[in-house]
N, C-alpha and C positions, 0 to 999 in steps of 0.2 A: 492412403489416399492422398488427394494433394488439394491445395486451394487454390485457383486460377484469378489472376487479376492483371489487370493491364496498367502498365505504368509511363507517366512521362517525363519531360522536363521538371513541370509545375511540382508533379507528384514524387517525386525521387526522395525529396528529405523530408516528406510523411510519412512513408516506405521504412525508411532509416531511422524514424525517430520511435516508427512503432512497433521496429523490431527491438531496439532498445528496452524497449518499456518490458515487452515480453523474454526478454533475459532477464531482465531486474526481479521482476515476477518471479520467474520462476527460481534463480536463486536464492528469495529470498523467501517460497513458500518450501524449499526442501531442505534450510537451513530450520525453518519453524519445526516441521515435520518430523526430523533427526532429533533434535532436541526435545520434544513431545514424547517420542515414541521408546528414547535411549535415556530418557533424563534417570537419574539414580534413584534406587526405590525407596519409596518413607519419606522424599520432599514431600512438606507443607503445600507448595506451589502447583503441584497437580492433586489436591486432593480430592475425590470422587465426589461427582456432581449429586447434590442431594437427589432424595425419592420422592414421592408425591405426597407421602405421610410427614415429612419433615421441611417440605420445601418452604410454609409458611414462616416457622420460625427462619432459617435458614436466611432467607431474603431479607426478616426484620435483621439479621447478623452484621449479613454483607449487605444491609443497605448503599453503604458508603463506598462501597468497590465495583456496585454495579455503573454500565454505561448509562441509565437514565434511571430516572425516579421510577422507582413501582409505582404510586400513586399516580398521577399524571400521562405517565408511560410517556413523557417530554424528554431528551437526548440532554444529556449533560454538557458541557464546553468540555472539549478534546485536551487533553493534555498533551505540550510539545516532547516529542521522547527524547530526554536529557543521554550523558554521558555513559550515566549507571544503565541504563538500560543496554546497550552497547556492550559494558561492560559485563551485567548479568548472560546477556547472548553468549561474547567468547567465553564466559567458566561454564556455562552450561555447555557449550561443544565440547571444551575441554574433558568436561566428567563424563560426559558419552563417549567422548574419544579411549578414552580411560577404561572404560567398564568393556565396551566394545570397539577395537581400534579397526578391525578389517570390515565390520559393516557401515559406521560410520565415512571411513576412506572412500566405502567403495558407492555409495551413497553420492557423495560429494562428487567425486568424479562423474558419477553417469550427469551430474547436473552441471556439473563444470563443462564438459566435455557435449556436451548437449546443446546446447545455450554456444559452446563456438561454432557448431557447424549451423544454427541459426544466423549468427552474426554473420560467417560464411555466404549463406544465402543472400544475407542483406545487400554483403557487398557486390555477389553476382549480379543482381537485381537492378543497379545500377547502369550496368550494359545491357541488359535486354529489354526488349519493349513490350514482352509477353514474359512474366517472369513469375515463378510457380515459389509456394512454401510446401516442401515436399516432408511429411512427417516420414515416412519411411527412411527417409538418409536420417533424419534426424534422432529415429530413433535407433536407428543403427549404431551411432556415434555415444548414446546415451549408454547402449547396450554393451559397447566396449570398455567404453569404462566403469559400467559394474562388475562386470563379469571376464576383464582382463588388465584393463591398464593399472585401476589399484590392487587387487590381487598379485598381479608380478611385483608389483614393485616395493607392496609392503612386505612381503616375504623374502626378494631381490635383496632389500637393505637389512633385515634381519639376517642373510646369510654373510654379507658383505661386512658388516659391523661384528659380527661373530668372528669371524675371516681376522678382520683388519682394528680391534675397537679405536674408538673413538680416541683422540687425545685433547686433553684441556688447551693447549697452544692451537690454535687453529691453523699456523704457517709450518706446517710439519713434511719431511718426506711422506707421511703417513697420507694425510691429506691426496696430494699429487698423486701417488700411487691408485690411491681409488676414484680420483678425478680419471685417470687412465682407463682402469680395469670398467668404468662406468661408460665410457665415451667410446672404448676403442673395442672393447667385447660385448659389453651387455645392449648398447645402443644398436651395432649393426642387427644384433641377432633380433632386435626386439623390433627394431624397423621394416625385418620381414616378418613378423608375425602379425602387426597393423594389415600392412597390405593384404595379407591370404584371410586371416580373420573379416576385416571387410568386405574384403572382394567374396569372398563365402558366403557372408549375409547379404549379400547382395545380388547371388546366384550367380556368381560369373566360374567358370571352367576353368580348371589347372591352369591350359593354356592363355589363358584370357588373363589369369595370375601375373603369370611369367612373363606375357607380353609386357605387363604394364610393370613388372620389375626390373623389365630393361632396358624401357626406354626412360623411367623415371626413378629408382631407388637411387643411382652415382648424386644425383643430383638434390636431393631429396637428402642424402648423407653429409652433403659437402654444407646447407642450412642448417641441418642439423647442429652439427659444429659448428658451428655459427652463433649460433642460441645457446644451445644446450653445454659447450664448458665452458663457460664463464656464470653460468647459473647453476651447471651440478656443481661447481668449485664454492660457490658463495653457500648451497646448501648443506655440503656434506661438513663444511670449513665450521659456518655459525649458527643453523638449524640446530634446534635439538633433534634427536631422533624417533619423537614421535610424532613430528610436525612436519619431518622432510617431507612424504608424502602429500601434507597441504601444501607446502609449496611448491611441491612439483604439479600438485594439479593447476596453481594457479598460472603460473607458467606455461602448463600443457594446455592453458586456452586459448593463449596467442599461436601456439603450433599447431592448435587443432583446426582452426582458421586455415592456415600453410597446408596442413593434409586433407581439408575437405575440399578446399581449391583444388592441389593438384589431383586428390583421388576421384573426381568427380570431373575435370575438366574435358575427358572427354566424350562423357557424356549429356555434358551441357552443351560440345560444340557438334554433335551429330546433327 
């Protein structure tokens, strides 16, 4: 379903600033969420909320941890979240990424990938004077990359790095070679399985496919390359290789912006 609102001059950059907020959100509740639900077993730091037969003692324990006094039931003064906390967040991704590397990948992506085709929206939103938040595109976008952008691609570079491994030098023929086989084979093929995959979930016909693959994949190839090697080059060069994948998603959120625009423009301009 969709949300309808009308927008103007005045309104344009409360529009913008409240989609923002709502990307921040939501990356920053699925980042919670991954790490809650993957953190490694026997941490201290999730340990099972007491029962109702121990919650007394329990609370005189953590007096000191909880957000307000028991007694009083008054809010304690917020502590500013320092450095370490930042820091405890990436080692907790990190061991979740570890223990589970293709659920957390694919996790991230749907939220990475979800949150551009919002931004997306924002920016259509701008030019129109009746301008819609449409969850179905959006969750379109979320859906591919659970259940395909990190998928190919964490498996893509485990075959690639088997293929070609890694070298400690980063400025290698080895390098450039899979900067190549990345850009010049695996990119075209995967840039037609965006289109048919969305255009799928989005009910459009073979033909309806193919329409929109030829008047728009040449060009769509040529930005591509554009972005994408000089970023698979820095990735594959100084990423470790369990992290390629985040960086490719972070990346894939400025491109996913590029393909929700054009995959969608003409049906914003009917």
């Amino acid at each position: 379903f969709t949300i309808t609102y009308r927008t103007n001059t005045h309104q344009e950059r409360r529009i913008t600033r409240r989609m923002t907020r709502m990307v921040y959100r939501t990356c920053s509740a699925a980042l919670a969420l991954v790490t809650v639900l993957l953190w490694a077993p026997g941490s201290e730091s999730f340990s099972p909320l007491p029962t109702s037969s121990s919650s007394s003692s329990w609370m005189r324990t953590h007096q000191a941890d909880l957000p307000f006094n028991t007694r009083t039931k008054a809010p304690k003064a917020l502590h500013v979240v320092g450095p370490e906390v930042i820091t405890d967040a990436w080692t907790a991704y990190n061991d979740a990424l570890e223990a589970s590397p293709l659920v957390v990948k694919s996790v991230t992506a749907s939220v990475i990938l979800g949150a551009a085709d919002l931004a997306g929206q924002a920016l259509e939103s701008k030019d129109d004077p009746i301008s819609e938040i449409d969850f179905a595109r959006f969750a379109r976008f979320a859906f591919f990359g659970l259940v395909l952008q990190a998928p190919w691609n964490h498996f893509y570079y485990i075959l690639l790095d088997g293929a070609l491994p890694p070298t400690p030098d980063p400025f290698t023929t080895t390098t450039a070679t899979k900067v190549v086989i990345d850009q010049f084979v695996q990119a075209p093929i995967f840039t037609v399985l965006i289109f048919a995959f969305l255009g799928a979930l989005e009910g459009k016909s073979l033909e309806a496919i193919q329409k929109q693959l030829d008047e728009d994949y040449a060009n769509t190839m040529v930005a591509n390359w554009k972005l994408w090697v000089p970023a698979t080059a820095v990735n594959i060069a100084f990423c470790p290789p369990v992290l390629r994948v985040l960086f490719l998603n972070c990346v894939f959120f400025f491109w996913s912006i590029f393909l929700s625009l054009t995959l969608n423009k003409k049906e914003d301009d009917a």
